[in-house]
One Martini backbone bead per residue (centre of mass of N, CA, C, O) as a GRO file, in nm:
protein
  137
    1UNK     BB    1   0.056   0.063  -0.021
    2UNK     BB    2   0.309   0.277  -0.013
    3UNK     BB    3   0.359   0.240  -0.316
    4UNK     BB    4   0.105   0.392  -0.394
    5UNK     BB    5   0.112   0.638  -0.255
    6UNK     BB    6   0.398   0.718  -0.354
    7UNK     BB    7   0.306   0.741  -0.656
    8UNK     BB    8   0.089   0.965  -0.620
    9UNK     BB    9   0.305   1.170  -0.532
   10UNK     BB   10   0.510   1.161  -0.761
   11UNK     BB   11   0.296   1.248  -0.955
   12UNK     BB   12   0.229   1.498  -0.865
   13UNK     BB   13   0.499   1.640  -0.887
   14UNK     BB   14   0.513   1.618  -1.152
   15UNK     BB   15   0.271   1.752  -1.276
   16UNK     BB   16   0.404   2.019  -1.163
   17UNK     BB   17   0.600   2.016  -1.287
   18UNK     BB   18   0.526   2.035  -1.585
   19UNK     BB   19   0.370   2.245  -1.611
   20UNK     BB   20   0.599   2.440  -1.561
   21UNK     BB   21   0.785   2.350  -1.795
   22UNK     BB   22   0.585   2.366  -2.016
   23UNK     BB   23   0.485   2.643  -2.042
   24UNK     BB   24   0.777   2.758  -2.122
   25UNK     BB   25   0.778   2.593  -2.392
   26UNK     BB   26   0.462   2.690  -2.521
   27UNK     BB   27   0.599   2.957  -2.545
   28UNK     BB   28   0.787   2.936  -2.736
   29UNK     BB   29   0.643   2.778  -2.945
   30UNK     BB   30   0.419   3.041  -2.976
   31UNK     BB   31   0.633   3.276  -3.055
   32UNK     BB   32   0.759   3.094  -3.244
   33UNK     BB   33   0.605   2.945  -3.503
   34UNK     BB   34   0.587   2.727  -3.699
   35UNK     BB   35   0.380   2.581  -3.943
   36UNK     BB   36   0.258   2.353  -3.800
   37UNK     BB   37   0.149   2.502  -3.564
   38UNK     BB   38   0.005   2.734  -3.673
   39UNK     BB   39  -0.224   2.582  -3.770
   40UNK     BB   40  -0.295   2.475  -3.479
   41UNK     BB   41  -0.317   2.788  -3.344
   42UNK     BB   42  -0.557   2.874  -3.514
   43UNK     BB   43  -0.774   2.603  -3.422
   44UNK     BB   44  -0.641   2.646  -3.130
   45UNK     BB   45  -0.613   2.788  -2.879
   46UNK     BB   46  -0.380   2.849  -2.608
   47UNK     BB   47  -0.567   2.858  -2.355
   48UNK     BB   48  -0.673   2.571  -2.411
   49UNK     BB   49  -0.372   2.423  -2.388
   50UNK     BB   50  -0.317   2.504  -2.116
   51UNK     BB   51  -0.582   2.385  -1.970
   52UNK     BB   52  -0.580   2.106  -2.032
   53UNK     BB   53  -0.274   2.048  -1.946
   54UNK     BB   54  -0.353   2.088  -1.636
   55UNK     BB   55  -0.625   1.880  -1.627
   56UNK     BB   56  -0.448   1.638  -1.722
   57UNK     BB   57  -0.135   1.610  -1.563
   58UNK     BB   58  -0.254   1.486  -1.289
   59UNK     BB   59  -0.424   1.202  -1.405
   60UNK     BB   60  -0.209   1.106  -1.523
   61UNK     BB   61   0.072   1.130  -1.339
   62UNK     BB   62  -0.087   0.952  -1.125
   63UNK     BB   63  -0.119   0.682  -1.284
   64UNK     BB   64   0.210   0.668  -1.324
   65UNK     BB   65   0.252   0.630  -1.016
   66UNK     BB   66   0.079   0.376  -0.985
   67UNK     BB   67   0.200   0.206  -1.164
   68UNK     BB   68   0.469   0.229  -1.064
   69UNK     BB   69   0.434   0.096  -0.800
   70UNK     BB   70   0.313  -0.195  -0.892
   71UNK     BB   71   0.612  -0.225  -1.028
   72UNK     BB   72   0.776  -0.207  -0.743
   73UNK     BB   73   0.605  -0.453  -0.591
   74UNK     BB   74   0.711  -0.634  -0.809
   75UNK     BB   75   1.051  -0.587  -0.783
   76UNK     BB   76   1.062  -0.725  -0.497
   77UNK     BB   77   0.936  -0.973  -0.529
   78UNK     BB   78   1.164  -1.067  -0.778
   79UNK     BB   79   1.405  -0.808  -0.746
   80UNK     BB   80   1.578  -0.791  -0.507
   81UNK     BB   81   1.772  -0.472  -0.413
   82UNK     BB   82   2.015  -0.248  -0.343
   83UNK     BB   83   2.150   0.063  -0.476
   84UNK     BB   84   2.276   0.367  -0.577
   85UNK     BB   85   2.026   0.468  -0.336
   86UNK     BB   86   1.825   0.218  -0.361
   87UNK     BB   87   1.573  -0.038  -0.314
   88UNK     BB   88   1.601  -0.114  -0.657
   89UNK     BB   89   1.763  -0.145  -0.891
   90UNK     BB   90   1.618  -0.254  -1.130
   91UNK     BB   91   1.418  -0.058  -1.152
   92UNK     BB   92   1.547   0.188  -1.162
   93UNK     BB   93   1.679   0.122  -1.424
   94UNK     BB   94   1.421   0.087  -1.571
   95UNK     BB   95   1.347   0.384  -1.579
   96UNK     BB   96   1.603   0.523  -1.689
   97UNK     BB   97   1.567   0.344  -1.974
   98UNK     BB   98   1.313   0.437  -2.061
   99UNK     BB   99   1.239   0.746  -2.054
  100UNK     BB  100   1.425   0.835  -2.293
  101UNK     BB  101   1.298   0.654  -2.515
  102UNK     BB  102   1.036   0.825  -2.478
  103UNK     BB  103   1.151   1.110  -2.532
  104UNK     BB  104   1.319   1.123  -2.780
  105UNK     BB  105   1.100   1.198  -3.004
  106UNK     BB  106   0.981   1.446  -2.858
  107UNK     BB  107   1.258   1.583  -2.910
  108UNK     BB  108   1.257   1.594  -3.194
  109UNK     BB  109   0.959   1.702  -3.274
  110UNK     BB  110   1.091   1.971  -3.068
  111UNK     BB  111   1.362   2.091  -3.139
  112UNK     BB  112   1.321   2.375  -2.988
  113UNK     BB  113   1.264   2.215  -2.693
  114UNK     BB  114   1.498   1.957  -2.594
  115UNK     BB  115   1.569   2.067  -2.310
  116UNK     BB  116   1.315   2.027  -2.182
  117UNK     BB  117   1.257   1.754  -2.232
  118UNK     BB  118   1.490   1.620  -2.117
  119UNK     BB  119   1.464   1.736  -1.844
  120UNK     BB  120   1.162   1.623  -1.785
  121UNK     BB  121   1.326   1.309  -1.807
  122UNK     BB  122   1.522   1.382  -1.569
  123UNK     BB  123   1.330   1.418  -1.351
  124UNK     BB  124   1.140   1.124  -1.394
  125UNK     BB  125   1.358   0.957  -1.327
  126UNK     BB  126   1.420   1.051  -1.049
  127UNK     BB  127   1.157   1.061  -0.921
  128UNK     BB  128   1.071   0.730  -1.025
  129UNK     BB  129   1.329   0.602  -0.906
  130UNK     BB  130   1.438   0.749  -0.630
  131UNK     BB  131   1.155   0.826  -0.473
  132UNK     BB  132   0.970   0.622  -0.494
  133UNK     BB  133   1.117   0.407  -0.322
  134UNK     BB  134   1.183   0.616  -0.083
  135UNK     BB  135   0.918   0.641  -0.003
  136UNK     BB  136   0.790   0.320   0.013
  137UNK     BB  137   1.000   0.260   0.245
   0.00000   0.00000   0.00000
């Protein structure tokens, strides 16, 4: 049950930076938006795209830290062990090199702002990798 609450707060967490550092990142792309941003931002305000981001935030990685607990609650009891600072390291690592495979594409499609996605991603394995095992125990 632990590993579930920590899971749900470090999502909490995660989507606070989140918000924080995408709106950095959405207003440089609405700043000077590319051709094809331009059209997106044509047909939906970015009022609404920054309300979205907002709204749904919370609640996916909310989602995404309690998946992440009971995958951390499963390699417990499969590949107990820590090191590097972690109480499961199978887990940190499996986390640090999930996120960075899961960035790359966007980092890639948003070229003008991949140090903010790197950054995001590089948040989100510290967040998920080592707060969250040291939460949960």
């Amino acid at each position: 049950m632990n590993a579930l609450v920590a899971g749900l707060a470090t999502g909490v967490l995660m989507a606070s930076l989140f918000i924080t550092v995408g709106m950095f990142l959405a207003f440089h792309l609405i700043k000077d938006p590319s051709p094809s941003i331009a059209v997106y931002l044509a047909r939906f305000p970015p009022g609404g795209l920054v309300l979205s981001i907002v709204v749904l935030a919370y609640p996916v990685w909310g989602i995404i830290g309690v998946i992440l607990g009971l995958v951390l609650l499963a390699m417990q009891n499969a590949a107990p062990g820590g090191g590097l600072g972690t109480t499961n390291l199978v887990y940190s690592f499996g986390v640090l090199t999930v996120v960075p495979m899961l960035a790359a594409p966007i980092a890639y499609i948003l070229r003008k702002v991949w140090p903010g996605v790197m950054g995001l991603a590089l948040a989100a394995g510290g967040i998920f990798g080592w707060l969250l095992p040291a939460f949960a125990s």
